[in-house]
C-alpha positions as CSV (number, residue, x, y, z in Angstrom):
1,X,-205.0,-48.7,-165.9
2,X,-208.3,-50.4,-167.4
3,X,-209.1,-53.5,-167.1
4,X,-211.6,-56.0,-169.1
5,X,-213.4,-58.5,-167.4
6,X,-215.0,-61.0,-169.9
7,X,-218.6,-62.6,-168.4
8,X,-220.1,-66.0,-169.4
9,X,-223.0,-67.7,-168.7
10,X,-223.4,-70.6,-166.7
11,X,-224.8,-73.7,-167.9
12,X,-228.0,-72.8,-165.5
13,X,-228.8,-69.6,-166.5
14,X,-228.2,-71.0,-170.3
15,X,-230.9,-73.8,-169.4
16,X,-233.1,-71.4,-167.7
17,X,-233.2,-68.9,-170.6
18,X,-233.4,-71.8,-173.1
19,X,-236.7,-73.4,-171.4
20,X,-238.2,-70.2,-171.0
21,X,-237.7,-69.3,-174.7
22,X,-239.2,-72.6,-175.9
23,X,-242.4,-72.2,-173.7
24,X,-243.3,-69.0,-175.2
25,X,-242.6,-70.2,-179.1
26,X,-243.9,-73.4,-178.0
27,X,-247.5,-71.6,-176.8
28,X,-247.3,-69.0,-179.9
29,X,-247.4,-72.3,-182.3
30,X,-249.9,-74.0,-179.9
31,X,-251.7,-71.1,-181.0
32,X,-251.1,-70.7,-184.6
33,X,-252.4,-74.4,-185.2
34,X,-255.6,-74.2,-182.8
35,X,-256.4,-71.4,-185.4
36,X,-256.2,-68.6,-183.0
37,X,-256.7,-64.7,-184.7
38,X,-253.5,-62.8,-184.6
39,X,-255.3,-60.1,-183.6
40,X,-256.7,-61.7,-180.4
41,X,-256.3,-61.1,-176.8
42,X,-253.7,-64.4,-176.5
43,X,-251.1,-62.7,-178.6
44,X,-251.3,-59.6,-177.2
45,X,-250.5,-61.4,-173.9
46,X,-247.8,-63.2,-175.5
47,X,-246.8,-60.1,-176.8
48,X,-246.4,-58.6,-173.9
49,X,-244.6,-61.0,-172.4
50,X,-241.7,-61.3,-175.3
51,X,-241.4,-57.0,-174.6
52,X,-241.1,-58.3,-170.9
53,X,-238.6,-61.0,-171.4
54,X,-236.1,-58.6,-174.1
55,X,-236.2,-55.8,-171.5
56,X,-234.9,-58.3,-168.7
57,X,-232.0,-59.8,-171.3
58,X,-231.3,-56.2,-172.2
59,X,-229.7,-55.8,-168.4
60,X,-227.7,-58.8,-168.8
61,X,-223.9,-57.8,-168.1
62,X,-221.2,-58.9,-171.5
63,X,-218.4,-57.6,-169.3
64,X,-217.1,-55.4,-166.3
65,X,-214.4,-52.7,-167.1
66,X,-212.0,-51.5,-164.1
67,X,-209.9,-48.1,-164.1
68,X,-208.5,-46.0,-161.4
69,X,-211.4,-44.1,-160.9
70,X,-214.9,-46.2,-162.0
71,X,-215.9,-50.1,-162.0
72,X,-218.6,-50.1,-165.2
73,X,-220.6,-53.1,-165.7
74,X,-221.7,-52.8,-169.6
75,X,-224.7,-54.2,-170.2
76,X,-226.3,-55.5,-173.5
77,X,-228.1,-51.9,-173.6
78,X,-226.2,-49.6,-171.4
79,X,-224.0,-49.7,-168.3
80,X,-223.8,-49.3,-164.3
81,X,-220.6,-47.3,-163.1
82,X,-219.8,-47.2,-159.7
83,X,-217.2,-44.8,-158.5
84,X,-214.3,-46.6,-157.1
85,X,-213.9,-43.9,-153.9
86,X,-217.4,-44.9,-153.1
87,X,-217.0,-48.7,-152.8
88,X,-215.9,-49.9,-149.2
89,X,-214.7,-53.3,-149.8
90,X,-215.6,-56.3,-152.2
91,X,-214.8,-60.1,-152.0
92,X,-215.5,-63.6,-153.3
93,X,-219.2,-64.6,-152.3
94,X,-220.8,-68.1,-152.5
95,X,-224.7,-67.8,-151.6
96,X,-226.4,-71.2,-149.9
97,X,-229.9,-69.6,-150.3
98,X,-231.1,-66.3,-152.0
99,X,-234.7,-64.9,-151.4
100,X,-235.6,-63.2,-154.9
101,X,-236.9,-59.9,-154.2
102,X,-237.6,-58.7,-157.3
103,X,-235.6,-60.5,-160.3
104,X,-235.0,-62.6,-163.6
105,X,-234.7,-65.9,-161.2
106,X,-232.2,-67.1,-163.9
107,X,-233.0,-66.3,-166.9
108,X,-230.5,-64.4,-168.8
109,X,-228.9,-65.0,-165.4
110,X,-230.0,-63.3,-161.7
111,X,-230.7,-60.2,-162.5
112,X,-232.9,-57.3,-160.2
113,X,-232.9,-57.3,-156.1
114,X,-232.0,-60.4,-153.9
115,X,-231.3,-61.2,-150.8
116,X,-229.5,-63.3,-148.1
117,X,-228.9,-63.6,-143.9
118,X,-225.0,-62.6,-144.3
119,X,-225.4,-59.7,-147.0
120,X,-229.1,-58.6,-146.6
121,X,-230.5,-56.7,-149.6
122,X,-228.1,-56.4,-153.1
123,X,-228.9,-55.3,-156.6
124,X,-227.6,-58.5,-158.8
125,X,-226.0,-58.7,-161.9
126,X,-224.5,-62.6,-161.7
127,X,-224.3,-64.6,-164.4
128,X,-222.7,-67.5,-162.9
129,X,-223.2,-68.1,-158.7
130,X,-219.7,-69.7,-158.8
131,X,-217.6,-66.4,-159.8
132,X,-220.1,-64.3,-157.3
133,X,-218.8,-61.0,-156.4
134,X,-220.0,-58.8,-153.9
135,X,-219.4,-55.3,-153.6
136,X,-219.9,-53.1,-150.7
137,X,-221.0,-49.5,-151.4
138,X,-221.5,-47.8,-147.7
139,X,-225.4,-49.5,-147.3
140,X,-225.6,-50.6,-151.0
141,X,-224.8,-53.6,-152.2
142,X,-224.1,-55.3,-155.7
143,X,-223.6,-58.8,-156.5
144,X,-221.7,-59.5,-159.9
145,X,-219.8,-62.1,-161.9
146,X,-217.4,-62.7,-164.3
147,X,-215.1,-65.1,-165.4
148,X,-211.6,-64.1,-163.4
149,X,-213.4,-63.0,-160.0
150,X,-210.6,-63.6,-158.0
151,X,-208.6,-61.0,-160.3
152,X,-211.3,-58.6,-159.8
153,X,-211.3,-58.8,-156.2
154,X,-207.3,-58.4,-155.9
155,X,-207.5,-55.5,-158.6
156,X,-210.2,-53.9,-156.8
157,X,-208.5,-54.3,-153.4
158,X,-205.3,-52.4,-154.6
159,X,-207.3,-49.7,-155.7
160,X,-209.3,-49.2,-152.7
161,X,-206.0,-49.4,-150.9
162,X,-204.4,-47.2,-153.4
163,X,-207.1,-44.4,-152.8
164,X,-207.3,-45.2,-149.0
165,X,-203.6,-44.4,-148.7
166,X,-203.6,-41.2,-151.1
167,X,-206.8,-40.0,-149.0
168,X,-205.6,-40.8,-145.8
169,X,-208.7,-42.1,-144.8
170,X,-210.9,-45.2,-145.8
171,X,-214.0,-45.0,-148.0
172,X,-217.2,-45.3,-147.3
């Protein structure tokens, strides 16, 4: 069995990215008509900040593939697997307030570290908070999205149970 899990955007992080995008062209032409170098200290800033901003977009999740053995969250450069014997349980989440630890804050989505009181400390990978997902690995947490969550809960569900029952014992 493998399953697709398509991943959207919500109209937030689609806002967020947007607005951030047109500040930086908005400074880069703010600089080009006050007759700034190109060679100057400003644009290597600014420079720096595009690399910033396309390495950040590069983690942003296009879709979540399920099998028997591995839940793979592709990525617009590369992927995240996460063996299914390893996960302990996963279910619907719907966060009232999430400390950024480390993270995108919206753009491209919430990607990086966050946290909350009920879950504590998760690695994030949601595009939309309203088809949240989290996923319990032993101490490790992961927060994704996509567009069917509740199908990925119930799919991931039988397979735990599936393993559990072939095992004989649960995993953690």
């Amino acid at each position: 069995m493998t399953e697709n899990y398509q991943v959207n955007w919500s109209k937030t992080s689609i806002a967020i990215t947007f607005v951030v995008f047109a500040i930086v062209i908005a400074i880069i032409v703010g600089l080009l008509i006050d007759g700034t170098t190109i060679i100057s200290v400003e644009y290597l800033i600014i420079g720096m900040v595009l690399i910033c901003l396309l390495y950040v977009a590069s983690y942003t999740p296009v879709r979540i593939e399920l099998s028997n053995k591995t839940l793979i969250i592709h990525r617009k450069l590369g992927s995240t697997s996460i063996p299914i014997d390893q996960i302990s349980g996963c279910d619907r989440y719907y966060p009232t307030f999430l400390t950024k630890v480390f993270g995108s804050g919206g753009f491209c989505g919430s990607l990086g570290w966050y946290r909350t009181n009920e879950t504590g400390l998760f690695v994030s990978y949601v595009t939309d908070w309203g088809k949240a997902v989290l996923i319990n690995i032993g101490t490790r947490k992961y927060m994704i999205s996509c567009n069917t969550p509740d199908k990925l809960v119930s799919d991931l569900d039988r397979l735990i149970f599936q393993l559990t029952t072939r095992t004989g014992h649960s995993s953690t």
